[in-house]
C-alpha distance (Angstrom), angle and dihedral (degrees) to the residues before:
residue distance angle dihedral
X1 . . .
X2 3.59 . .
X3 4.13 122.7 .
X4 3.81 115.3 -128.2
X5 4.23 111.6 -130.1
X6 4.01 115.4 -161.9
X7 4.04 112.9 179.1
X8 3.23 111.1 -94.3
X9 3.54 101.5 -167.3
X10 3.96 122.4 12.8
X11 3.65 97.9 -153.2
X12 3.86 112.6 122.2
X13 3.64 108.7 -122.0
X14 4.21 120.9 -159.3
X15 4.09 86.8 -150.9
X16 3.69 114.2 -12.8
X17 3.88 114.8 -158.6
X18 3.72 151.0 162.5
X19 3.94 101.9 21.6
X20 3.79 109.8 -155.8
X21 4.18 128.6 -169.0
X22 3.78 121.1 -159.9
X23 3.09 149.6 130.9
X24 4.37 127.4 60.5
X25 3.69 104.4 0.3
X26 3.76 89.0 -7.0
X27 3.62 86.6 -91.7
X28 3.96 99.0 133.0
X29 3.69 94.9 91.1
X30 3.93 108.5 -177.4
X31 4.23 136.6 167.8
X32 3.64 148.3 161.9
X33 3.73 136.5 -102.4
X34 3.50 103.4 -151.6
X35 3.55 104.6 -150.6
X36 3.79 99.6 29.4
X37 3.45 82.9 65.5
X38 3.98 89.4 -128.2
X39 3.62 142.6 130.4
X40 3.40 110.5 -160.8
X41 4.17 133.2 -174.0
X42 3.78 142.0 -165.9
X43 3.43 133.1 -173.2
X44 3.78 115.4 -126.5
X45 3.33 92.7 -151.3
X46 3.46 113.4 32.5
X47 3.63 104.1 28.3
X48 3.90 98.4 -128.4
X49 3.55 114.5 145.3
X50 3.92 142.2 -157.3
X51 3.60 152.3 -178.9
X52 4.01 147.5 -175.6
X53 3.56 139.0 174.1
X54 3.84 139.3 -112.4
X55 3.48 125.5 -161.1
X56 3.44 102.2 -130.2
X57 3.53 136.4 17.4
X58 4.01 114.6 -53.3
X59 3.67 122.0 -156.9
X60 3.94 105.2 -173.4
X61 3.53 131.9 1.7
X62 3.90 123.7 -170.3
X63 4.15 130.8 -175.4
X64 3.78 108.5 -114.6
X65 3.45 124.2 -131.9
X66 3.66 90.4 -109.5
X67 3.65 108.1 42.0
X68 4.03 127.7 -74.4
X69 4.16 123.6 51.0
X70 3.35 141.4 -90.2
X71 3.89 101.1 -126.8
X72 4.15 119.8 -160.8
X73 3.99 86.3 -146.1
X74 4.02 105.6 174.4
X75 3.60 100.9 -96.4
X76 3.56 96.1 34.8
X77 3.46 154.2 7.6
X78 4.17 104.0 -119.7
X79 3.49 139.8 178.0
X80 3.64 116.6 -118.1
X81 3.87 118.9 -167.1
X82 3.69 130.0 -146.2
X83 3.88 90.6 -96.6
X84 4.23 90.8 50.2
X85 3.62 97.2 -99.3
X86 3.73 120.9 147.4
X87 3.70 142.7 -139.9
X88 3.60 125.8 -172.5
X89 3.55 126.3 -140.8
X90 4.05 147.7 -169.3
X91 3.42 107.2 -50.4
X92 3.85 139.6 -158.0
X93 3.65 95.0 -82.7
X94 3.96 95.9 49.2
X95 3.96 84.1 50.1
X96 4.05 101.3 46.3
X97 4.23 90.6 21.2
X98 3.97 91.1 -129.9
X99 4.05 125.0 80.7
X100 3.34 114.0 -105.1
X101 4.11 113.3 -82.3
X102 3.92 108.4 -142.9
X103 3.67 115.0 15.8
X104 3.88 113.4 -75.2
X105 3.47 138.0 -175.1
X106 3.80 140.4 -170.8
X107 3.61 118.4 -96.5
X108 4.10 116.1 -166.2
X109 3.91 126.2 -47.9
X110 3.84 138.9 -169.9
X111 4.26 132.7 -146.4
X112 3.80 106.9 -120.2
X113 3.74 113.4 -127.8
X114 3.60 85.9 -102.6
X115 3.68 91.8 57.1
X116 4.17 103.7 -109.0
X117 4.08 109.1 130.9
X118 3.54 112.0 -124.6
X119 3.84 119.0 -161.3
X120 3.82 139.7 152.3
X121 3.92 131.0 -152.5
X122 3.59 129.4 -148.4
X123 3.45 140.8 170.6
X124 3.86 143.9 -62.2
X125 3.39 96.9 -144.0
X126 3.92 120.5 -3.6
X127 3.84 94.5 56.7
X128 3.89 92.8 178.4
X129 4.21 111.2 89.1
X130 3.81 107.4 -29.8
X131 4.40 95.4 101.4
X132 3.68 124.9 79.2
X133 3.62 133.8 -168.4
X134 3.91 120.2 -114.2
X135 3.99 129.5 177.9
X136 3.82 118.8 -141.5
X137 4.21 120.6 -144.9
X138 4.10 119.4 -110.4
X139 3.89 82.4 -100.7
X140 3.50 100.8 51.2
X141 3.69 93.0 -121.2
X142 3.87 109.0 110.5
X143 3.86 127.0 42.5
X144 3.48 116.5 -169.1
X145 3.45 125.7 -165.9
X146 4.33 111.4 -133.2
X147 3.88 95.6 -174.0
X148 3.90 145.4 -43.4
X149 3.70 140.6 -126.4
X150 3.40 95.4 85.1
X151 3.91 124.6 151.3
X152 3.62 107.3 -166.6
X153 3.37 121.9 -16.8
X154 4.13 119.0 -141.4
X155 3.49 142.0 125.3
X156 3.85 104.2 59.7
X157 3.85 126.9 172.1
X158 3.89 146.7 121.7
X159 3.96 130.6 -112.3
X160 3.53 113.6 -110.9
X161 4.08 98.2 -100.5
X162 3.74 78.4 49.8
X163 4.09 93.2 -129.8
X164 4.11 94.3 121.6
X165 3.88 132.1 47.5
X166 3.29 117.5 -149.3
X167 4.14 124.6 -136.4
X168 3.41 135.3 -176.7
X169 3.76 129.8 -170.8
X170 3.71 108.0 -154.4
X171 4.08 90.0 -139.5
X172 3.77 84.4 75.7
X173 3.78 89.2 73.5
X174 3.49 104.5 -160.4
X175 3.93 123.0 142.1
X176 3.79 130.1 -163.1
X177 4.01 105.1 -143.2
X178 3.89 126.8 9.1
X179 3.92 117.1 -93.0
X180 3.64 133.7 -164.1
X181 3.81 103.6 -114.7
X182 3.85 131.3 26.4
X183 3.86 129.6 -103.8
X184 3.89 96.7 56.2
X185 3.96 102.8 -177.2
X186 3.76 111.2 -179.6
X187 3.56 148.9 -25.6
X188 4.21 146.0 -165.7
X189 3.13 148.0 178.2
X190 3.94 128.5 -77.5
X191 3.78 145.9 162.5
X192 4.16 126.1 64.2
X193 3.92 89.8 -76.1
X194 3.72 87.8 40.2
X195 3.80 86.0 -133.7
X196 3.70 96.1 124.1
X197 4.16 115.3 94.2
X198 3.80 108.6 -143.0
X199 4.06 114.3 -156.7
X200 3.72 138.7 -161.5
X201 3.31 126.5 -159.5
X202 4.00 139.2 -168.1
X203 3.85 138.8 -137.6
X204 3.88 85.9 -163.1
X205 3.58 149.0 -96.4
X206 3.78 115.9 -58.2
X207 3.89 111.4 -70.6
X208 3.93 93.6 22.5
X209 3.78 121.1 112.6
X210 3.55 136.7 -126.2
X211 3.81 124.4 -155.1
X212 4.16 85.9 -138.9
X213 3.89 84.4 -172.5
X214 3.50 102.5 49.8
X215 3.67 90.1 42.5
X216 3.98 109.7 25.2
X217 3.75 93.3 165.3
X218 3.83 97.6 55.5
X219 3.92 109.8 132.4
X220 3.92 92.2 26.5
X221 3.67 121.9 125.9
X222 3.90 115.8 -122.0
X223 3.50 139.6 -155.5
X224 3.73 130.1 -155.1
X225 3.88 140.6 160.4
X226 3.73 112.6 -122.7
X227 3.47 99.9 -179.0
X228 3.96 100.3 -114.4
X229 3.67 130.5 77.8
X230 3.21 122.4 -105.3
X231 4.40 128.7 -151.5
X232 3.75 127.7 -103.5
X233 3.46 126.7 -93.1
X234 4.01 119.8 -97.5
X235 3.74 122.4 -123.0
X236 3.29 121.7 -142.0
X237 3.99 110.0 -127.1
X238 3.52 114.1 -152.5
């Protein structure tokens, strides 16, 4: 049976990633586009939408508990409050000791349901082996690298008696339901039942094309019903 997918939101994102739903009825749906330098938000319910910049690349970004995001900007992660103030935090080269080798970025991240920020980086160019994937304290104070020769890291989560994670590498390339454009990225749950599949979207990385007429909605987010429910999204405390 196929899965009907209607646009959810029409603005064109460069690399859309890490989709997030929170707040009353889990209706503020909000996520990044990497190389615009944006993170965006809609409201499932109302319609209101909004937008700030970064500036540099951001990977992830996830609501805190307590107001503001936790942003995966490329030479970071930082907390950004309400009113757009940042705070840096440990970076890859307090976690692994050494700076980074080739230039490497963050690519999406999820809270575990007991609160530890799980998040992988990969590449710019040689998307192959040269990430690794690194899990950040409650406080925000200690990253700690878990292991490397990662590609792209995506598709995090935990099984509902929380005894497995769940990881994807994106070089798998293997989708769930059929889409209207290529270079899907990620995806979560949103809406008060949490029935409602929210789904970014990318033109591509910088230097890749797009056939814009062959796929006009490339770099939309899209919304679909799949027919399960889904789980809430995590807030990151600190």
């Amino acid at each position: 049976m196929s899965i009907a997918v209607e646009v959810f939101d029409s603005r064109r994102n460069q690399l859309g990633e890490g989709p997030t739903a929170t707040g009353a009825g889990n209706n503020h749906v909000q996520w990044c586009d990497i190389y615009g330098q944006f993170i965006r938000s809609k409201n499932l319910s109302t319609g209101v939408i909004g937008e700030y910049s970064t500036d540099e690349a951001v990977g992830f970004q996830i609501p805190r508990a307590n107001g503001g995001d936790i942003l995966g900007t490329a030479n970071g992660p930082v907390l950004r409050d309400i009113d757009g103030k940042l705070t840096k935090l440990a970076t890859r080269q307090d976690a692994d000791g050494y700076p980074d080798k080739h230039k490497l970025r963050w690519n999406d991240a999820k809270v575990s349901p007991d609160g530890y920020l799980f998040l992988g980086s990969m590449a710019y160019e040689n998307q192959s082996n040269e990430g690794a994937f690194y899990r950040l304290s409650k406080d925000g104070q200690i990253l700690k690298r878990l292991f490397g020769d990662v590609g792209i890291s995506n598709g995090l989560d935990w099984s509902q008696d929380l005894t497995k994670m769940y990881y994807i590498d994106t070089l798998t390339m293997k989708v769930e339901i059929m889409l209207p454009t290529q270079k899907i990225t990620s995806c979560c749950f949103a809406g008060e039942k949490l029935d409602q599949l929210i789904i970014t979207s990318a033109v591509g990385n910088p230097g890749e094309s797009m056939d814009l007429t062959e796929y006009p909605q490339a770099g939309f987010i899209f919304i679909a019903t799949p027919g399960v429910i889904g789980k809430k999204t995590n807030t990151f405390g600190a």
